[in-house]
C-alpha atoms as a printed R data frame, in Angstrom:
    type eleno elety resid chain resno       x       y       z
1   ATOM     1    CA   UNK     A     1  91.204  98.364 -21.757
2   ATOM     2    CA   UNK     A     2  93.730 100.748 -19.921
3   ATOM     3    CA   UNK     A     3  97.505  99.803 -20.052
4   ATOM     4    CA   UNK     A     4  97.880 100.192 -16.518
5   ATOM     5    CA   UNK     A     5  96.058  97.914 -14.697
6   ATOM     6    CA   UNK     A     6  97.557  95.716 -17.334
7   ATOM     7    CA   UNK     A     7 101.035  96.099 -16.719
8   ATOM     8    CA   UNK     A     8 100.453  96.264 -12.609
9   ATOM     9    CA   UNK     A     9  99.213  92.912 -13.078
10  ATOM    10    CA   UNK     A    10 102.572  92.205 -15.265
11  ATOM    11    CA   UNK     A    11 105.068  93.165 -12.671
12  ATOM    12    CA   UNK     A    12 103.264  91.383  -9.810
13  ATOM    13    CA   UNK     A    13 102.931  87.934 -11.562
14  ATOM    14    CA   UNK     A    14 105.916  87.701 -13.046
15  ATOM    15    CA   UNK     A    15 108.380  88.585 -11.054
16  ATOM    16    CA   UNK     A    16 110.055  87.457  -7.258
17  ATOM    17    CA   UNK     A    17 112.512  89.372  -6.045
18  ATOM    18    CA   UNK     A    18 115.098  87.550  -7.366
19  ATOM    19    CA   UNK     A    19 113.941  87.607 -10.971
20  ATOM    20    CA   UNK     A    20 113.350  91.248 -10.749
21  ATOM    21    CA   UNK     A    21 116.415  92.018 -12.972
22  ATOM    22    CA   UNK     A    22 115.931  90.033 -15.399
23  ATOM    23    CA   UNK     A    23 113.613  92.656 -17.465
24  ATOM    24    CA   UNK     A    24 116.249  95.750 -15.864
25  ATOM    25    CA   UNK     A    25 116.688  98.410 -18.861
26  ATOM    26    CA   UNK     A    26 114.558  96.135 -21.766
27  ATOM    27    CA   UNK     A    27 112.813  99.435 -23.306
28  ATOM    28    CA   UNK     A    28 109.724  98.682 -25.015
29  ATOM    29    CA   UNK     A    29 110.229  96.545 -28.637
30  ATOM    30    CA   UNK     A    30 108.088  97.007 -31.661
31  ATOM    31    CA   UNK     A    31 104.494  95.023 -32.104
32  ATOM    32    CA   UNK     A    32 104.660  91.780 -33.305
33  ATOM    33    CA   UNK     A    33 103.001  91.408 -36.447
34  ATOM    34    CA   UNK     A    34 100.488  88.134 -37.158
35  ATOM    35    CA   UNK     A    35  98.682  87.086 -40.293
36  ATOM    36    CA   UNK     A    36  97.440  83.182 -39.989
37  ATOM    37    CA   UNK     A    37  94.550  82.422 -38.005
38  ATOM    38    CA   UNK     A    38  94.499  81.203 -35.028
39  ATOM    39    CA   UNK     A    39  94.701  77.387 -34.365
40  ATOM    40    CA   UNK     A    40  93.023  75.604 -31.320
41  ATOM    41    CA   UNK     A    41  95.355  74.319 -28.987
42  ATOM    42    CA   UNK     A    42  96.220  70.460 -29.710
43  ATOM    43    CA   UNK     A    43  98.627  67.655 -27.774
44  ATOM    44    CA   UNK     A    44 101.998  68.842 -28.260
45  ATOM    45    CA   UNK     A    45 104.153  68.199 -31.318
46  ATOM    46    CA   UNK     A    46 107.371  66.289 -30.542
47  ATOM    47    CA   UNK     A    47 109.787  69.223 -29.221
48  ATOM    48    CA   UNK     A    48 112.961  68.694 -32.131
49  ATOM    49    CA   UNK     A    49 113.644  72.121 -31.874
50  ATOM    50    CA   UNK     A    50 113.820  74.777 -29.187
51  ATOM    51    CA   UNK     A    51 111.259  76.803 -30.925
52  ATOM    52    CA   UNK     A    52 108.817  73.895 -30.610
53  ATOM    53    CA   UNK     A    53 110.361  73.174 -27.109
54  ATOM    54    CA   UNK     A    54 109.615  77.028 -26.192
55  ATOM    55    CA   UNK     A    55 105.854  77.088 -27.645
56  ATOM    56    CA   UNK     A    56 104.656  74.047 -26.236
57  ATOM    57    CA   UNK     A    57 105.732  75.096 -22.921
58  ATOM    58    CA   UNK     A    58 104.178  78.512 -23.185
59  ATOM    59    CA   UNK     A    59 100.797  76.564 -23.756
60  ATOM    60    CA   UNK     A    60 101.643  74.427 -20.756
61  ATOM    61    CA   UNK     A    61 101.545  77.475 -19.150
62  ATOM    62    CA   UNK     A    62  98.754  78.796 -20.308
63  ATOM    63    CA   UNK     A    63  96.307  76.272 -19.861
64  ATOM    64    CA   UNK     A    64  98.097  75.163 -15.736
65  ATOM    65    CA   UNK     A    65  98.692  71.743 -17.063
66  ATOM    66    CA   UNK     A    66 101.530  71.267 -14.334
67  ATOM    67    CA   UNK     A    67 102.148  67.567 -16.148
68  ATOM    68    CA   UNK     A    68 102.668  69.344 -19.262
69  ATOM    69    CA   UNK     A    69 104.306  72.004 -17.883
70  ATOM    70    CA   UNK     A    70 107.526  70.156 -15.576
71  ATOM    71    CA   UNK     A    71 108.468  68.543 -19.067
72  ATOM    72    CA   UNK     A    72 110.180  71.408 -20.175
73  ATOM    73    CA   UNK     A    73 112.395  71.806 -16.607
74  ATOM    74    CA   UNK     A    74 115.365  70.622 -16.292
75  ATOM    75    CA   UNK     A    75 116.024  67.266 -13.940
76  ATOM    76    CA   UNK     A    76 117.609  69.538 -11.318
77  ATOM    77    CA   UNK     A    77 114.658  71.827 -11.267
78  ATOM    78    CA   UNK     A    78 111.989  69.221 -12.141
79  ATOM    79    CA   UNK     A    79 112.513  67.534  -8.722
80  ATOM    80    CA   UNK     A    80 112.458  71.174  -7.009
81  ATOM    81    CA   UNK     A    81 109.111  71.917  -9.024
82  ATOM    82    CA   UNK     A    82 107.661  68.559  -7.634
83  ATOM    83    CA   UNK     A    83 108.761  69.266  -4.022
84  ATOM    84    CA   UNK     A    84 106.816  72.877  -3.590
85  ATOM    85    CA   UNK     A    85 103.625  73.084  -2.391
86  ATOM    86    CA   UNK     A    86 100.498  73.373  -5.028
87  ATOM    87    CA   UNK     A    87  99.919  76.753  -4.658
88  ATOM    88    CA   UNK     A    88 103.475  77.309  -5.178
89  ATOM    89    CA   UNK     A    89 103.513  75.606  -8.205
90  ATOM    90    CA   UNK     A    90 100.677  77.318  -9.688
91  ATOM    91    CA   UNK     A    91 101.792  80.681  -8.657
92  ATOM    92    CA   UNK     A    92 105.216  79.647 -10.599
93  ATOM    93    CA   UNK     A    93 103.856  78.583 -13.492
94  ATOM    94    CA   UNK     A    94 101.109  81.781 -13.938
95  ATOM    95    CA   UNK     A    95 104.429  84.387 -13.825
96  ATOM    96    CA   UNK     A    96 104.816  82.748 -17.835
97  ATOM    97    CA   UNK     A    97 101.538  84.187 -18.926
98  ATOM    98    CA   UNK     A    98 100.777  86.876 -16.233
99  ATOM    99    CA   UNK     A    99  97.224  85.622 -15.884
100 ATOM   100    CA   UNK     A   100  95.481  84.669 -12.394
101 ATOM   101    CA   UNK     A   101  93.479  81.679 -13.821
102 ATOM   102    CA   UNK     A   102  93.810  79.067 -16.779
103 ATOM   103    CA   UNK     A   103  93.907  80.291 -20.147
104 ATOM   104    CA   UNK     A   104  92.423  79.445 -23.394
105 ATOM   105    CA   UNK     A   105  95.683  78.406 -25.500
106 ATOM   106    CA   UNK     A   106  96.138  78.837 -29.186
107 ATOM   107    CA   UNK     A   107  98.589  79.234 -31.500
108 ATOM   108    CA   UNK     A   108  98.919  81.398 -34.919
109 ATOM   109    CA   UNK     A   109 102.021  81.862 -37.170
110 ATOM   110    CA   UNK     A   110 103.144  85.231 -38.597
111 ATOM   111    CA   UNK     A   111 104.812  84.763 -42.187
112 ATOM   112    CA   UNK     A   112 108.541  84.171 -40.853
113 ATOM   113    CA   UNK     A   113 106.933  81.151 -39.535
114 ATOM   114    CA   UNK     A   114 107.619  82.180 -35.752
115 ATOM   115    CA   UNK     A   115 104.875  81.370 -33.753
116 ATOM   116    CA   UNK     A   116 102.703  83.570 -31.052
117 ATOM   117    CA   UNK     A   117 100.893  81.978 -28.102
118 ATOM   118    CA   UNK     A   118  97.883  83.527 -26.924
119 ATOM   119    CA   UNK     A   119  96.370  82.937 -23.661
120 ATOM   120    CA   UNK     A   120  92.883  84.276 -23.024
121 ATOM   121    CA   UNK     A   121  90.974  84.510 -20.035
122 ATOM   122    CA   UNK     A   122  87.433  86.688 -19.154
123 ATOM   123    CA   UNK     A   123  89.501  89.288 -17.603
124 ATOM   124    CA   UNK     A   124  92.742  89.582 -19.925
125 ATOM   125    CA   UNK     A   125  94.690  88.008 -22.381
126 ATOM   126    CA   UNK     A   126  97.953  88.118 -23.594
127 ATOM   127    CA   UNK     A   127 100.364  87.199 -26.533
128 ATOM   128    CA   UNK     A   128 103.501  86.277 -26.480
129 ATOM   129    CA   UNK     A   129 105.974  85.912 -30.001
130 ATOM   130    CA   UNK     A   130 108.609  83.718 -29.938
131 ATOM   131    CA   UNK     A   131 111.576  85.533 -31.727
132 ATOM   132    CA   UNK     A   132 114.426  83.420 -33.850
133 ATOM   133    CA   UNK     A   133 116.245  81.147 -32.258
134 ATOM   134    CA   UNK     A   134 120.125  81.505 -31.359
135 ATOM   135    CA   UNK     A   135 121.346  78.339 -30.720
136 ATOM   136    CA   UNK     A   136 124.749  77.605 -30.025
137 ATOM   137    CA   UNK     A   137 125.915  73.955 -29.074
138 ATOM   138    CA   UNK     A   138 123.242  72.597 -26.374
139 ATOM   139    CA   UNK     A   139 122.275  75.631 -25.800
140 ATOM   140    CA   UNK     A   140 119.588  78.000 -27.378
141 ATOM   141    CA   UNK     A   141 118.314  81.458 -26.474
142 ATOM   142    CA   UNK     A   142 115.361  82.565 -27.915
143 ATOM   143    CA   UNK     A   143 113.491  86.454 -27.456
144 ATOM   144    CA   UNK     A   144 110.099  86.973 -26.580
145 ATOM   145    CA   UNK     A   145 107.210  89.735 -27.326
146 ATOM   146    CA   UNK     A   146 104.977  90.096 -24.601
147 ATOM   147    CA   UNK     A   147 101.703  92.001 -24.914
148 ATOM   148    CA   UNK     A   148  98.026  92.728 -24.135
149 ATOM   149    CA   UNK     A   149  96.137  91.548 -26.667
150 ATOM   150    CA   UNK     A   150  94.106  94.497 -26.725
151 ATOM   151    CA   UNK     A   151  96.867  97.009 -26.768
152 ATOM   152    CA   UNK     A   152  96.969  98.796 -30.108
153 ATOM   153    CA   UNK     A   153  99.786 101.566 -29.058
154 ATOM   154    CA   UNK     A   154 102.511  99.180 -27.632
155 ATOM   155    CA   UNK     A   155 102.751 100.829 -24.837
156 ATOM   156    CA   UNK     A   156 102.460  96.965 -22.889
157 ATOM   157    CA   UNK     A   157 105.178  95.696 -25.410
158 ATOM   158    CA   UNK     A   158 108.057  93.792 -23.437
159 ATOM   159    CA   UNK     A   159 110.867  91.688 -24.515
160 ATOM   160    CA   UNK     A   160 112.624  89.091 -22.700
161 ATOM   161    CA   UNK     A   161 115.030  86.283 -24.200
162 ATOM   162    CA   UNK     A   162 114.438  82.999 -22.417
163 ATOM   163    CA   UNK     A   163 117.539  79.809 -22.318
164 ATOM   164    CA   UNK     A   164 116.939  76.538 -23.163
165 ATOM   165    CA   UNK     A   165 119.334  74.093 -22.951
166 ATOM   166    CA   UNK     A   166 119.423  70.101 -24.887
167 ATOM   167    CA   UNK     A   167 119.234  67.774 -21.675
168 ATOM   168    CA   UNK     A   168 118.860  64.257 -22.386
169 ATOM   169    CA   UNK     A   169 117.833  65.384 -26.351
170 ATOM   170    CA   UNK     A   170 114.852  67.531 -25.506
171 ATOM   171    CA   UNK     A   171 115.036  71.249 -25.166
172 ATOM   172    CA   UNK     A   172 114.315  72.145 -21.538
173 ATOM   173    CA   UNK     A   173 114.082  76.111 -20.060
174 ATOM   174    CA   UNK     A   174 117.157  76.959 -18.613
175 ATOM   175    CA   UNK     A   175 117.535  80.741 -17.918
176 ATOM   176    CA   UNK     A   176 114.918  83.875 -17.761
177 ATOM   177    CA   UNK     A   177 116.548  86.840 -19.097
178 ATOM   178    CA   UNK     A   178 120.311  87.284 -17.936
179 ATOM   179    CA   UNK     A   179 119.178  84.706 -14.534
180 ATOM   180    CA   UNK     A   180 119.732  80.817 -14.617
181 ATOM   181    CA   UNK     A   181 116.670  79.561 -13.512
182 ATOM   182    CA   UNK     A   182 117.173  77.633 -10.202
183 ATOM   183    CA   UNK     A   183 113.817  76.219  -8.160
184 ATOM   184    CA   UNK     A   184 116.293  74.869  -5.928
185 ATOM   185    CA   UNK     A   185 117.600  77.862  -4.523
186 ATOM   186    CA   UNK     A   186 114.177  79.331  -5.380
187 ATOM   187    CA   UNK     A   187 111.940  76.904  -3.220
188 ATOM   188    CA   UNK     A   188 113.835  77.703  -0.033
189 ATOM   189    CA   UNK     A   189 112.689  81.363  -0.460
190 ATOM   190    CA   UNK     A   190 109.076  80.543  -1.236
191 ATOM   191    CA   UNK     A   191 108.900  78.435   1.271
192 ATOM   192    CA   UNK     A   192 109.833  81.204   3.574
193 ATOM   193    CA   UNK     A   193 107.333  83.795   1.944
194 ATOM   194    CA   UNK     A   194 104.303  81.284   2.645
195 ATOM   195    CA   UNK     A   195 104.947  79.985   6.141
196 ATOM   196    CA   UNK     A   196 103.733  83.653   7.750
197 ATOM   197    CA   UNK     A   197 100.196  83.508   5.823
198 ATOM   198    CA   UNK     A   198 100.065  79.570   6.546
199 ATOM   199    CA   UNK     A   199 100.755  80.680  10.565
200 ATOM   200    CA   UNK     A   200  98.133  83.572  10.282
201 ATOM   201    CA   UNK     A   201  95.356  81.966   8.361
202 ATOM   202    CA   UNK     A   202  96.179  78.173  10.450
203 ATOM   203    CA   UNK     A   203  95.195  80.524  13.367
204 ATOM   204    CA   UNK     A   204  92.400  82.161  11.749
205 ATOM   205    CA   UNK     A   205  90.909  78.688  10.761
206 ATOM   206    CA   UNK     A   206  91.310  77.740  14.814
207 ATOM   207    CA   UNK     A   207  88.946  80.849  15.421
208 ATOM   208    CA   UNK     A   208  86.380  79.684  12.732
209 ATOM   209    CA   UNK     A   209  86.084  75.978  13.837
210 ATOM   210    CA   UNK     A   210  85.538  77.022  17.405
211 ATOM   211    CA   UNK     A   211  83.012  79.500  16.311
212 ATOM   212    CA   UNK     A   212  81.523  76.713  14.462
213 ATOM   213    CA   UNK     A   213  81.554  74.455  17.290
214 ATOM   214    CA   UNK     A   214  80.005  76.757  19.376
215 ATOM   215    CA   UNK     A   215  76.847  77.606  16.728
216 ATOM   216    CA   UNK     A   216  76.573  73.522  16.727
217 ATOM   217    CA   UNK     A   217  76.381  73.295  20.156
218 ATOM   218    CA   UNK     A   218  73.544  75.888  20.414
219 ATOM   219    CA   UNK     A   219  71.727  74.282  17.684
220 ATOM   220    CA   UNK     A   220  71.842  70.369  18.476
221 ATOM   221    CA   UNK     A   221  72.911  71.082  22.350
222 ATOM   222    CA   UNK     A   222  75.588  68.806  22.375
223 ATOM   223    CA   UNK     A   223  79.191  68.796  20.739
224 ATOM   224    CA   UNK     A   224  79.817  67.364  17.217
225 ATOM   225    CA   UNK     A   225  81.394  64.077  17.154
226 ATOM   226    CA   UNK     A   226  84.073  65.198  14.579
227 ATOM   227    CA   UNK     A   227  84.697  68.413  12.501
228 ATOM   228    CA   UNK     A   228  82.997  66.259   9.702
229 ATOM   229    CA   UNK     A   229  79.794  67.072  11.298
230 ATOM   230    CA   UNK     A   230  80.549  70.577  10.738
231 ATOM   231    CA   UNK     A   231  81.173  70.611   7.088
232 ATOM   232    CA   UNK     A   232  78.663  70.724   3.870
233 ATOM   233    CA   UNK     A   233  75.965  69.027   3.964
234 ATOM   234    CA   UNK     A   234  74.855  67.159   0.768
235 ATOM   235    CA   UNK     A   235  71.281  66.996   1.117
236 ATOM   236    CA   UNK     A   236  69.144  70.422   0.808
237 ATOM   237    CA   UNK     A   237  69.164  71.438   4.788
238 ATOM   238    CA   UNK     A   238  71.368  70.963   7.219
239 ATOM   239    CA   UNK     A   239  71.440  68.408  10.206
240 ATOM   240    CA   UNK     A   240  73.713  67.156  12.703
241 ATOM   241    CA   UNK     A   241  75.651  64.808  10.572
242 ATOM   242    CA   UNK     A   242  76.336  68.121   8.137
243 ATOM   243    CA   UNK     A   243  75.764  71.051   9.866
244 ATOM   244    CA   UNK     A   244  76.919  73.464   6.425
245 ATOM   245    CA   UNK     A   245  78.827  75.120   9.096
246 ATOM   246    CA   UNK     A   246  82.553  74.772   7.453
247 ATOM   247    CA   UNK     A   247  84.470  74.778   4.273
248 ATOM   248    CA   UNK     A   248  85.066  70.920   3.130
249 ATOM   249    CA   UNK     A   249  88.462  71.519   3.635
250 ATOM   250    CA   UNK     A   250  88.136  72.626   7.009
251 ATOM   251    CA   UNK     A   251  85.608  69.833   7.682
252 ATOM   252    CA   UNK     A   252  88.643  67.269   6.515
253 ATOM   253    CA   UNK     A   253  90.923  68.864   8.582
254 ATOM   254    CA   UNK     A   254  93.415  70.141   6.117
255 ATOM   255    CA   UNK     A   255  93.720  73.767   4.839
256 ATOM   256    CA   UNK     A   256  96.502  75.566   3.710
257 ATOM   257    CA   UNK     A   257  99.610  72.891   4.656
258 ATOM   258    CA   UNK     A   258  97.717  72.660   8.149
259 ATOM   259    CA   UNK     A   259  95.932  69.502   9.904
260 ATOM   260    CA   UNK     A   260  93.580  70.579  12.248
261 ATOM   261    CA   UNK     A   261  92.538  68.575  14.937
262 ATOM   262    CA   UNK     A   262  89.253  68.288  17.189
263 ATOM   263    CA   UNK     A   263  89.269  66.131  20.592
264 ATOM   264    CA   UNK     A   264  86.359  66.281  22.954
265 ATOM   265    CA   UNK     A   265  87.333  66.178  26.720
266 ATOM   266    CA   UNK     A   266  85.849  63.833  29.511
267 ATOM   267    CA   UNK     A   267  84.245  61.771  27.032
268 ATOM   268    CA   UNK     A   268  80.717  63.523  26.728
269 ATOM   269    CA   UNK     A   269  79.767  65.247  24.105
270 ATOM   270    CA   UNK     A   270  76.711  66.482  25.878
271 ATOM   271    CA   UNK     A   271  75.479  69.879  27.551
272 ATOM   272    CA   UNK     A   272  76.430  73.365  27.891
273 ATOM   273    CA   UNK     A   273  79.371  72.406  30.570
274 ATOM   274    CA   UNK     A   274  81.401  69.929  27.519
275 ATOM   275    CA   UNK     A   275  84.768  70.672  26.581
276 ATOM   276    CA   UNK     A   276  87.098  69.971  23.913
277 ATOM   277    CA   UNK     A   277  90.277  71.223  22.654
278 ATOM   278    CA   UNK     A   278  92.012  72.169  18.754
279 ATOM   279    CA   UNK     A   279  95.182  71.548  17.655
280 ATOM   280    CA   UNK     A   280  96.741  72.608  14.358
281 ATOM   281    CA   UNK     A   281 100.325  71.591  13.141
282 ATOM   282    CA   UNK     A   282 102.283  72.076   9.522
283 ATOM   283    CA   UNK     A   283 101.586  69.585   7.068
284 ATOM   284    CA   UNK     A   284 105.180  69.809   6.331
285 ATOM   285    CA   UNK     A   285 107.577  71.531   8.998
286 ATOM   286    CA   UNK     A   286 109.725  73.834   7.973
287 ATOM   287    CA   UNK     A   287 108.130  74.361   4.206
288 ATOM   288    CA   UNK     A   288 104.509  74.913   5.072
289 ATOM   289    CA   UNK     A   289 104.471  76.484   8.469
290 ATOM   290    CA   UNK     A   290 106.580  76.370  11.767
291 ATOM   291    CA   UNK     A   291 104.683  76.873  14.878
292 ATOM   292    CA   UNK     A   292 101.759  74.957  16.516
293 ATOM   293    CA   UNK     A   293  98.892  76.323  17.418
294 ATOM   294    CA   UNK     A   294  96.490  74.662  20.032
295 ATOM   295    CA   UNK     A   295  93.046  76.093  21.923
296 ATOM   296    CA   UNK     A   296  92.811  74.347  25.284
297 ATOM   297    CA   UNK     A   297  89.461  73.639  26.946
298 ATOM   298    CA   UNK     A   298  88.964  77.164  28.045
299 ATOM   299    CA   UNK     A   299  89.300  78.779  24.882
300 ATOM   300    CA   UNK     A   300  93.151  79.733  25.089
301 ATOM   301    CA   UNK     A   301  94.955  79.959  22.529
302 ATOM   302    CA   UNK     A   302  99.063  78.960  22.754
303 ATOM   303    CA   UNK     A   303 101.330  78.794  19.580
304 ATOM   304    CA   UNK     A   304 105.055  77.216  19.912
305 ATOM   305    CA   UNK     A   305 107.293  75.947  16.912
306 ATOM   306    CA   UNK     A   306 107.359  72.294  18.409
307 ATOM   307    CA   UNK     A   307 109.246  70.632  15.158
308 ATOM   308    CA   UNK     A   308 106.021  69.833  13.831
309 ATOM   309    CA   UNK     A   309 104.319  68.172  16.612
310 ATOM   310    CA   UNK     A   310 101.189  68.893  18.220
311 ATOM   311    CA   UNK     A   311 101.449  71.625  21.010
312 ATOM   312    CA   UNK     A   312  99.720  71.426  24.139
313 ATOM   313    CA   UNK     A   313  98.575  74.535  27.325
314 ATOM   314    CA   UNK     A   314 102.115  75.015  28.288
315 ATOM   315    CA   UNK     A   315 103.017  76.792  25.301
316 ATOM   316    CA   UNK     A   316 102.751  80.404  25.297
317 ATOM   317    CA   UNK     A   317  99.643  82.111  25.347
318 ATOM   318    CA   UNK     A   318  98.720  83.848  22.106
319 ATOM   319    CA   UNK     A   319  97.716  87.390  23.551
């Protein structure tokens, strides 16, 4: 496997913006050397140290276990971590292991007794060595080797020393290199960084329910009674109660912190002539999108930020 691919991935899962420093001048460290075999993964030990603390979390991590995973945050950044969206939390925890999808998780020892976590998927896996522990008072910092498994030069070799502190008697992370780690501040940003996708695919989902609409009408000549009629069907061919026409997310009328909704005009659902009009507003204003998009019964599309509530013609015209 080439290195570079390998470390492209690297630098664009691990790091936002704000973490980019933390790795800033680490030069590459030596391979890690391992001798046990390798364990399968099992419920994790009680945490009495921040070594333990440290690998359990890195298997949290590798396997997406987000209840697993938020045991190991602090309070303060627990209640952040529950607050973002799904797909923020998932993209947060996969920076740990630099992989796209859940891992296979196991553990092996080297003959210091420090362990490595390895994380494999189809496409890649990594290892990770947890170093020696400092630990001074309630705090403990503790270096990390991180690799591609199938890296024999060390050319992928990268070290970064991770903070724990003791909060409550457990060992939670505290600090990612030289940078406290803060979802609070963090969040706000995030939030930012999806609300433009949200907007643009909200509006491309608008363009794909009316198309579907449309293909309905031509096929059952009449309008469907709901965008449930427009989703999978369950039996082996389509019909007018599911038309296999939409995602089953669209056909629920939720997709990507958007509610969509479908309202037929004049009360007939019947003919060429019917009319109907979409709406779609943020799930949750402010952190999953802004504006409000709505199609009116000609096909125009308007988009305003109405504070989360449904828009209506007299917003601007999308051009």
């Amino acid at each position: 496997m080439s290195t570079k691919p390998f470390m492209s991935r690297f630098w664009r899962l691990f790091f936002l913006a704000v973490l980019l420093s933390s790795f800033a001048g680490l030069g590459n460290a030596q391979e890690s050397s391992s001798s046990s075999a390798e364990k399968p993964i099992a419920p994790p030990a009680s945490t009495t140290g921040p070594t333990a603390a440290l690998r359990d979390f890195l298997l949290a991590a590798c396997s997406q276990s987000q209840q697993e995973f938020v045991r190991f945050l602090t309070a303060r950044n627990k209640e952040s971590f529950i607050r973002l969206t799904p797909a923020s939390r998932v993209a947060f925890i996969k920076r740990f292991v630099l992989l796209n999808e859940p891992g296979k998780a196991s553990v092996s020892t080297n003959p210091a007794g420090r362990p490595t976590v390895r994380c494999e998927t189809p496409d890649v896996t990594t290892e990770m060595q947890i170093g020696g522990a400092e630990i001074r008072d309630n705090l403990a910092f503790l270096p990390i080797e991180l690799r591609d498994a199938t890296d024999s030069t060390g050319d992928t070799v990268r070290r970064v020393t991770l903070g724990l502190v003791r909060e409550s008697g457990d060992w939670k992370l505290l600090s990612l290199g030289v940078l406290f780690l803060d979802l609070p501040s963090l969040e706000i940003e995030w939030d930012q960084a999806e609300i433009a996708p949200n907007e643009s695919g909200a509006l491309e989902a608008l363009k794909k329910i009316a198309e579907a609409i449309e293909t309905y009408r031509k096929l059952y000549t009449r309008l469907p009674e709901s965008l449930s009629n427009l989703g999978p069907s369950r039996a082996r061919q389509a019909s007018a109660q599911a038309a296999d026409l939409l995602d089953s997310d669209l056909a629920s009328g939720m997709k990507n912190g958007y509610a969509f909704r479908y309202v037929i005009l004049g009360g007939s659902s019947l003919g060429a002539q019917a009319r109907y009009e979409l709406a779609a507003t943020p799930l949750t204003y402010g952190r999953t999108g802004t504006r409000s998009f709505f199609q009116d019964g000609t096909g125009g599309l308007h988009a305003a930020d109405r504070q989360g509530a449904v828009g209506n013609e007299t917003d601007p015209l999308i051009k």
